[in-house]
C-alpha positions as CSV (number, residue, x, y, z in Angstrom):
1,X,-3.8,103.3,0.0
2,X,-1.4,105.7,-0.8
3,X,0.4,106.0,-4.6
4,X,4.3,106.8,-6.1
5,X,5.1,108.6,-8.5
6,X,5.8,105.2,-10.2
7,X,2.8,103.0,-9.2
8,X,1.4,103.2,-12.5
9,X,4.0,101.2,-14.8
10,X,4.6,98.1,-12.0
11,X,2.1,95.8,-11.3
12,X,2.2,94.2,-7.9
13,X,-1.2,93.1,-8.0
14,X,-4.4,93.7,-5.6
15,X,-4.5,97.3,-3.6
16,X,-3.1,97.2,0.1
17,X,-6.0,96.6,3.1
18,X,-6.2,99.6,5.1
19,X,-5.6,100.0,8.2
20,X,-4.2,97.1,11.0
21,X,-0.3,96.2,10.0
22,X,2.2,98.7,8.2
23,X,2.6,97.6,4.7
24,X,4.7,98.6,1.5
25,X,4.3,97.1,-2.0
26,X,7.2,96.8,-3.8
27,X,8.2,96.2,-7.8
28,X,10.8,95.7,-9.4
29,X,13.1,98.1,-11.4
30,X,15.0,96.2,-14.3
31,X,17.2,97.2,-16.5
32,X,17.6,96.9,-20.5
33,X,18.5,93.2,-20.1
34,X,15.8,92.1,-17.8
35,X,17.6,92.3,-15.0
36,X,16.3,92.9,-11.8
37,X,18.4,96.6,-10.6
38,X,16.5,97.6,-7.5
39,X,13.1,97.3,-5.9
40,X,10.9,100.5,-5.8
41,X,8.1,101.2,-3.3
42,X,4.3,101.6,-5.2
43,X,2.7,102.4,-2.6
44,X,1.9,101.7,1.0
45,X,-1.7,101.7,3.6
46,X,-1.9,104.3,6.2
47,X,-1.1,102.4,9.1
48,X,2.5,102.3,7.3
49,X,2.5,106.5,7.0
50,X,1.2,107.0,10.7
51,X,3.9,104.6,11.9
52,X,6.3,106.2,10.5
53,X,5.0,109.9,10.9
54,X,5.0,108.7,14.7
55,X,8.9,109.6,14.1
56,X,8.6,113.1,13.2
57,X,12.1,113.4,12.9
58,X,12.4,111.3,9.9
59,X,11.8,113.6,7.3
60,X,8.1,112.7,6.0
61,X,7.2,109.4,4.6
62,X,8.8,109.9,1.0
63,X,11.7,110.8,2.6
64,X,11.8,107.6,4.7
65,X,11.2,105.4,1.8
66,X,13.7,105.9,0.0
67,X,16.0,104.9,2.8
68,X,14.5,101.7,3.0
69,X,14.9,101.4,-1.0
70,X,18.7,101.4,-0.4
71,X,18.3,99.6,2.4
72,X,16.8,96.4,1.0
73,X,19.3,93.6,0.0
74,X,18.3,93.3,-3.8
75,X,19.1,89.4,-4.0
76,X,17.1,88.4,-0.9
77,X,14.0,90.7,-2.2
78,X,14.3,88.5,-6.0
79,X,14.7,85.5,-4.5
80,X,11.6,86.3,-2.3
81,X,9.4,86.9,-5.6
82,X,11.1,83.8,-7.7
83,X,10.9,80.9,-4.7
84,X,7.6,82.2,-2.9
85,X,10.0,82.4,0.2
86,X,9.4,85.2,2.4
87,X,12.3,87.5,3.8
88,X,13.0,88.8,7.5
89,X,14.8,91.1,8.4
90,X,15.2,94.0,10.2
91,X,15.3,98.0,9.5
92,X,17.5,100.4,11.6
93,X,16.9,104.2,10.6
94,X,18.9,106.6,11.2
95,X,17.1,109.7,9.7
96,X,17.1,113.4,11.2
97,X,18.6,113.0,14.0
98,X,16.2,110.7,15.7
99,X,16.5,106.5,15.4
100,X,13.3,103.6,14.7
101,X,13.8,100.1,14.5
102,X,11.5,98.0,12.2
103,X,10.8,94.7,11.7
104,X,10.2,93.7,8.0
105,X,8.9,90.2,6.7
106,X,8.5,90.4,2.8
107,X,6.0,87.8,1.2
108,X,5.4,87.9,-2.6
109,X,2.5,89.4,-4.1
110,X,2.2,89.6,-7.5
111,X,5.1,90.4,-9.3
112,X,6.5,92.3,-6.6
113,X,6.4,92.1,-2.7
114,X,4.4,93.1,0.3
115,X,6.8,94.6,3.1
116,X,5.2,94.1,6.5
117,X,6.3,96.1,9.0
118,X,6.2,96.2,13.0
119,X,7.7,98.9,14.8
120,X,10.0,97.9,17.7
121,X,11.9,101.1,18.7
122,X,11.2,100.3,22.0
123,X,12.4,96.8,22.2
124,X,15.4,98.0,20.8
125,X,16.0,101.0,23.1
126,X,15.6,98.6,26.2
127,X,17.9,96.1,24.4
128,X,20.3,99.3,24.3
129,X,19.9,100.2,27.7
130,X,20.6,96.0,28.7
131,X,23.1,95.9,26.9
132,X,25.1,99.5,27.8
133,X,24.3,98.4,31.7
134,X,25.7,95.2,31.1
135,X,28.9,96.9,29.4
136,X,29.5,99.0,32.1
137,X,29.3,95.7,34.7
138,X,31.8,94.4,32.8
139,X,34.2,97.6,32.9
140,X,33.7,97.9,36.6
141,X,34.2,94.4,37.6
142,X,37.5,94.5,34.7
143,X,38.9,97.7,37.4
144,X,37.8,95.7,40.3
145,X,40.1,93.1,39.1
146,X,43.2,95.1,38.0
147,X,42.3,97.3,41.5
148,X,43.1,94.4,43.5
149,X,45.9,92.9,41.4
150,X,47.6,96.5,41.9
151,X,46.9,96.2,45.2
152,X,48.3,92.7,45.7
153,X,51.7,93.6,44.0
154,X,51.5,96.8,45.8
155,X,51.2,95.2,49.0
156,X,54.1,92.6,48.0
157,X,56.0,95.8,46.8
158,X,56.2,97.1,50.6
159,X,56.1,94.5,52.7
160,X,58.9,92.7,51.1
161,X,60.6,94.6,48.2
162,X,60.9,98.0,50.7
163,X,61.0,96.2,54.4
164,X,63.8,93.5,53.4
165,X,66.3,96.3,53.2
166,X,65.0,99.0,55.9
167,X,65.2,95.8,58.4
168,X,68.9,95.8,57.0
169,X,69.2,99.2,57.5
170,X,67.6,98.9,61.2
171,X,70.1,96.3,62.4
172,X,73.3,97.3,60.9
173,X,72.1,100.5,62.8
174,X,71.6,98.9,65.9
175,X,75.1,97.2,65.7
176,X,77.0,100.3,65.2
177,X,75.9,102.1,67.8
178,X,77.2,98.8,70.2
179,X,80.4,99.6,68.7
180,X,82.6,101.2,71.9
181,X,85.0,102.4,69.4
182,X,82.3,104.8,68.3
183,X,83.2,108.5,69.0
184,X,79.6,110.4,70.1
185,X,79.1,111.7,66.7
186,X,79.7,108.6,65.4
187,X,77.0,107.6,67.8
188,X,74.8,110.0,67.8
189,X,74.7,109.5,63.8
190,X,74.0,105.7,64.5
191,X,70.8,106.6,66.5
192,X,69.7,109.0,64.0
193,X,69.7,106.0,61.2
194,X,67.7,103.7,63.7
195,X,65.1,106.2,64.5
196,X,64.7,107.5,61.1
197,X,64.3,103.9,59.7
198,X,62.1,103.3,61.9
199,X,59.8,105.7,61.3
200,X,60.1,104.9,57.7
201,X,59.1,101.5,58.5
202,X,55.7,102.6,60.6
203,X,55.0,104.5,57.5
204,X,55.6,101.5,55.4
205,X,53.2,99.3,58.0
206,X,50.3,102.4,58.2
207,X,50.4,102.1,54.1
208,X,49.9,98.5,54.6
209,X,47.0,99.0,56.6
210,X,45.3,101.6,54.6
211,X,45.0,99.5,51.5
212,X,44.3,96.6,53.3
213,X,41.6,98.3,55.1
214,X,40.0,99.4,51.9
215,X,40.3,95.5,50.6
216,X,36.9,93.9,50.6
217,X,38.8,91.8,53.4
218,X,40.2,94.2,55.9
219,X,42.9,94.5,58.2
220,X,43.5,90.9,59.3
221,X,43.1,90.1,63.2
222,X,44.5,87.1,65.2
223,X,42.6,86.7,68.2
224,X,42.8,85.0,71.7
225,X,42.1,85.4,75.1
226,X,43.8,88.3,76.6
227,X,44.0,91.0,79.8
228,X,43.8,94.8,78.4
229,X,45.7,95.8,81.2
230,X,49.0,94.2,80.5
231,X,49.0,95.3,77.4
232,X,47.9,99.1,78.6
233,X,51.0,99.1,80.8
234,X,53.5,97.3,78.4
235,X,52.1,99.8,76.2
236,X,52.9,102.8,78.2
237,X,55.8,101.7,79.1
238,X,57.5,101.6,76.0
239,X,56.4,105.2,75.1
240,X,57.5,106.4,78.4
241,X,61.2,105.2,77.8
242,X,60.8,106.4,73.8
243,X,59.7,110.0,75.5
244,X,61.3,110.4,78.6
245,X,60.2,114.5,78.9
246,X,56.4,113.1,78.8
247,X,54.6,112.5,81.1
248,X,52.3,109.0,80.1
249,X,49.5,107.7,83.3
250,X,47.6,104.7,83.1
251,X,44.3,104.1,85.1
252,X,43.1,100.2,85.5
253,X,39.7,100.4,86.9
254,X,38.2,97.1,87.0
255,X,38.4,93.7,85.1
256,X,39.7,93.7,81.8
257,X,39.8,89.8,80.6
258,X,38.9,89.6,76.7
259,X,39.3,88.1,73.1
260,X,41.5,90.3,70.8
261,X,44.3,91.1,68.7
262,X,46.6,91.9,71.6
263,X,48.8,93.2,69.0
264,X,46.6,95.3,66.8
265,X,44.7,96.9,70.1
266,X,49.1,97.8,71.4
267,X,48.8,99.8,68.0
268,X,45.8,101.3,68.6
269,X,46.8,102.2,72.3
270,X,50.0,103.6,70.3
271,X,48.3,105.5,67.7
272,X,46.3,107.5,70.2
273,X,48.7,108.3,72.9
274,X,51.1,109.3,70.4
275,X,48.8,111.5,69.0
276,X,47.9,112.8,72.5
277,X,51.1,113.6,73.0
278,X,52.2,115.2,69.7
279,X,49.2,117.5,70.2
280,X,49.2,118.1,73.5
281,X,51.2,120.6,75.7
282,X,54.9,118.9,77.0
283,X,53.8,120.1,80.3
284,X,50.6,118.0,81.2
285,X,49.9,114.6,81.1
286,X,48.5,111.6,79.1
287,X,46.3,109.4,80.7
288,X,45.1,105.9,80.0
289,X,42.3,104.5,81.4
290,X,40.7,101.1,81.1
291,X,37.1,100.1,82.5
292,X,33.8,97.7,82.2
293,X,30.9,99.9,80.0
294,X,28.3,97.5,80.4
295,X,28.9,94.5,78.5
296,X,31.8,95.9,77.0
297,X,35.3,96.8,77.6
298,X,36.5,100.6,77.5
299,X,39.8,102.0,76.4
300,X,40.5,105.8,77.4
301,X,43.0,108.2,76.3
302,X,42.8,111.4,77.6
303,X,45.1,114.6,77.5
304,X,44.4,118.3,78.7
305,X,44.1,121.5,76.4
306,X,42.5,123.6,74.4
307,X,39.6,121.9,72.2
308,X,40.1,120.5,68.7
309,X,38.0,123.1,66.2
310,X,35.0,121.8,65.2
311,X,35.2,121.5,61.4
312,X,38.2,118.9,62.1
313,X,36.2,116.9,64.3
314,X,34.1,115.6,61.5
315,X,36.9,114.7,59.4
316,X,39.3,113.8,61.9
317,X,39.2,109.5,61.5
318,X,39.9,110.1,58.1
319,X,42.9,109.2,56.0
320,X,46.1,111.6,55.3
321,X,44.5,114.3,58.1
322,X,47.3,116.0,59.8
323,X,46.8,118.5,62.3
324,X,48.7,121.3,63.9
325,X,50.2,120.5,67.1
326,X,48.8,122.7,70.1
327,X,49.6,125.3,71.5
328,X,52.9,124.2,73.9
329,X,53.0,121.3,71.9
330,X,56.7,120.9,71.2
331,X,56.7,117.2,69.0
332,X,56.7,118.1,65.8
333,X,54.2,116.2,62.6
334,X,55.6,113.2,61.7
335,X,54.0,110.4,59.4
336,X,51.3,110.6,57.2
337,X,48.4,111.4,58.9
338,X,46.6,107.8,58.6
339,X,47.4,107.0,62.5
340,X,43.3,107.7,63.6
341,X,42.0,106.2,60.6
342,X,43.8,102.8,61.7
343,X,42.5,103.3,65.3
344,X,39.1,103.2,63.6
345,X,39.7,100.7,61.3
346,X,41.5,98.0,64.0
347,X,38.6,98.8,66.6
348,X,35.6,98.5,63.9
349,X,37.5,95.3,62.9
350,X,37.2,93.9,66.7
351,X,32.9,95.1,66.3
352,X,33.6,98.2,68.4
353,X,33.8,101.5,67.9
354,X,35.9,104.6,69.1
355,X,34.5,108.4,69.5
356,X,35.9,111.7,70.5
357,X,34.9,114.0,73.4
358,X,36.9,117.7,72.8
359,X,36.2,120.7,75.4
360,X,37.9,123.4,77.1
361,X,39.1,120.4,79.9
362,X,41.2,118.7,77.2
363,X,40.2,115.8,74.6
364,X,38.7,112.0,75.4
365,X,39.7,109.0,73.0
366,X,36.9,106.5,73.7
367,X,37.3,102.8,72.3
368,X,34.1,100.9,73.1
369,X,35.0,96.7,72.7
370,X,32.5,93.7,73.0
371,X,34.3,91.5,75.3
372,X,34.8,88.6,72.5
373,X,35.5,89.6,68.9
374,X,35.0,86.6,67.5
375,X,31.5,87.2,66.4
376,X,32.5,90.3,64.4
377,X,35.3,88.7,62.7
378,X,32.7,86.0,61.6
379,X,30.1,88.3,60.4
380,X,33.3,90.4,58.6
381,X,34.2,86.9,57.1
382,X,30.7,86.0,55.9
383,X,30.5,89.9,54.2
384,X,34.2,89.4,51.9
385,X,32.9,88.5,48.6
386,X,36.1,87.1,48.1
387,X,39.3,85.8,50.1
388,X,42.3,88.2,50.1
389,X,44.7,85.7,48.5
390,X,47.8,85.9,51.0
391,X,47.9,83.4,53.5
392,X,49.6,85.7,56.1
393,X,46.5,88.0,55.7
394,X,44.1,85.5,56.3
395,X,41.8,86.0,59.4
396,X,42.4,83.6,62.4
397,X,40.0,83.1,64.8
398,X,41.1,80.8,68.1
């Protein structure tokens, strides 16, 4: 048993056992009245001091008794001595840098108190470490939530707020330039309007699809039965007429019967011929091709020239990536670099997937399809931890 300083003039009755449980003794420290002031440790067994020695940080054991001294509540300590009640509660200490956590039951014992003591630093740390882990949940789920609120009024933002008056713009465009009263600047000014909103308004619709694709949800598909070819050649077509200096093939080499967003697979059709032709010389052809790969369908888009450098090949499906046009290439840059990532997007969307084949002889889009995409869009469904919220975004499967 180990002594204070004051041990002598309080009596708290029989020495401490040695050994097994940390223990203090306590007495009291009154003043001239009677009065109880503070409680003052006597003395304490050795389990207490190698406890607390355990935490060599804390400064020694005199040191740490005195913190507990000021730590005690004095009332609940009397009232522990005067009823026979014992006390719990429990110690945190915060001494040299280092911190212990104890719990304390006082029982009386003579005219003072025994203070039992069980160390449960560890308890506490992992209660720490629960708790911290269960804060930051919390904080990422709170940003999940205000993500995909900013998201939804983002998404309201451009296809209403910004489309509603670029359509305006877009028609009142179109009707001028019917006008026969229209001199050819007057004209000429009319089709610069159209074709400038309308680029503004794929811009708006690649946006769309960027932050839908980055939704738990996804780009939203409508599916049905379809023939890839008619598409191909509506297709090519229209971006014949839009670019009458090009020069835009299309291949049909067997069947091409299958269940897809016709719409969404015209866009990515679009996507990648109009990038074949904005990098690709004004002198040689596009081609499209369409074939059977097995069991699945196969979209081609293929344009001579020289070989797309190796370090943007890896990076290439991803978002905001413009390149150069090549060499002869006369189109110049024009949106924001998001058309391949939506080609990758749209054609994982469907449960294929699209690759690129870049040499000396020119550079190969390949879309791979399974014939019916229903499966993938369940399997997509089943994966969404939660529904997108907008009914026009919803996935419908025929």
């Amino acid at each position: 048993m180990h002594k204070s300083s004051v041990s002598g003039k309080l009596r708290v009755g029989r020495p401490l056992v040695e050994g097994g449980t940390p223990c203090l003794l306590f007495a009291a420290v009154r003043g001239r009245e009677g009065a109880t002031k503070s409680w003052r440790c006597v003395s304490w067994n050795s389990s207490a001091e190698r406890g607390v020695l355990a935490h060599e940080a804390h400064g020694g054991m005199d040191r740490w008794v005195k913190w507990v001294e000021r730590l005690l509540d004095v009332a609940a300590c009397s009232h522990v001595v005067e009823a026979g009640e014992p006390y719990l509660t429990e110690l945190h200490c915060q001494l040299g840098g280092t911190e212990s956590w104890w719990q304390a039951t006082a029982v009386p014992r003579g005219e003072g108190f025994a203070l039992w003591l069980k160390d449960v630093t560890e308890a506490r740390r992992k209660d720490s470490k629960v708790r911290e882990a269960l804060e930051r949940a919390l904080e990422r789920e709170e940003r999940m939530v205000a993500e995909a609120e900013f998201r939804e009024r983002f998404i309201g933002v451009l296809g209403h707020d910004l489309r509603n008056p670029l359509s305006a713009v877009m028609v009142s465009a179109k009707a001028l330039s019917r006008q026969g009263s229209l001199t050819s600047f007057q004209q000429e000014l009319g089709q610069r309007i159209e074709s400038s909103a309308g680029r503004m308004s794929k811009m708006i619709s690649d946006i769309l699809d960027l932050t839908r694709a980055r939704q738990s949800g996804g780009i939203p598909l409508f599916v049905l039965p379809m023939r890839l070819s008619t598409l191909c050649e509506q297709v090519v077509g229209e971006l014949s007429a839009a670019a009458p200096e090009r020069c835009i093939l299309y291949d049909e080499q067997g069947a091409s019967d299958g269940v897809w967003d016709s719409e969404r697979l015209a866009q990515v059709l679009s996507n990648l011929v109009s990038n074949a032709l904005e990098h690709g010389g004004e002198e040689v052809p596009v081609i499209v091709r369409s074939y059977p790969h097995g069991d699945l369908q196969a979209l081609e888009v293929h344009n001579p020239g020289s070989p797309i450098p190796g370090d943007r090949l890896a990076t290439l499906f991803e978002p905001f990536q413009q390149g150069a046009p090549r060499a002869g290439g006369g189109r110049k840059r024009r949106g924001l670099g998001l058309g391949l990532y939506i080609v990758k997007e749209l054609v994982q969307a469907h449960g294929g997937q699209v690759s690129v084949h870049s040499t000396a002889e020119g550079t190969t889009f390949t879309v791979l399809l399974p014939r019916d995409s229903r499966q993938a869009l369940a399997v997509n469904h089943a994966q969404q931890e939660e529904p997108l919220g907008r009914e026009e975004e919803e996935t419908a499967v025929r």
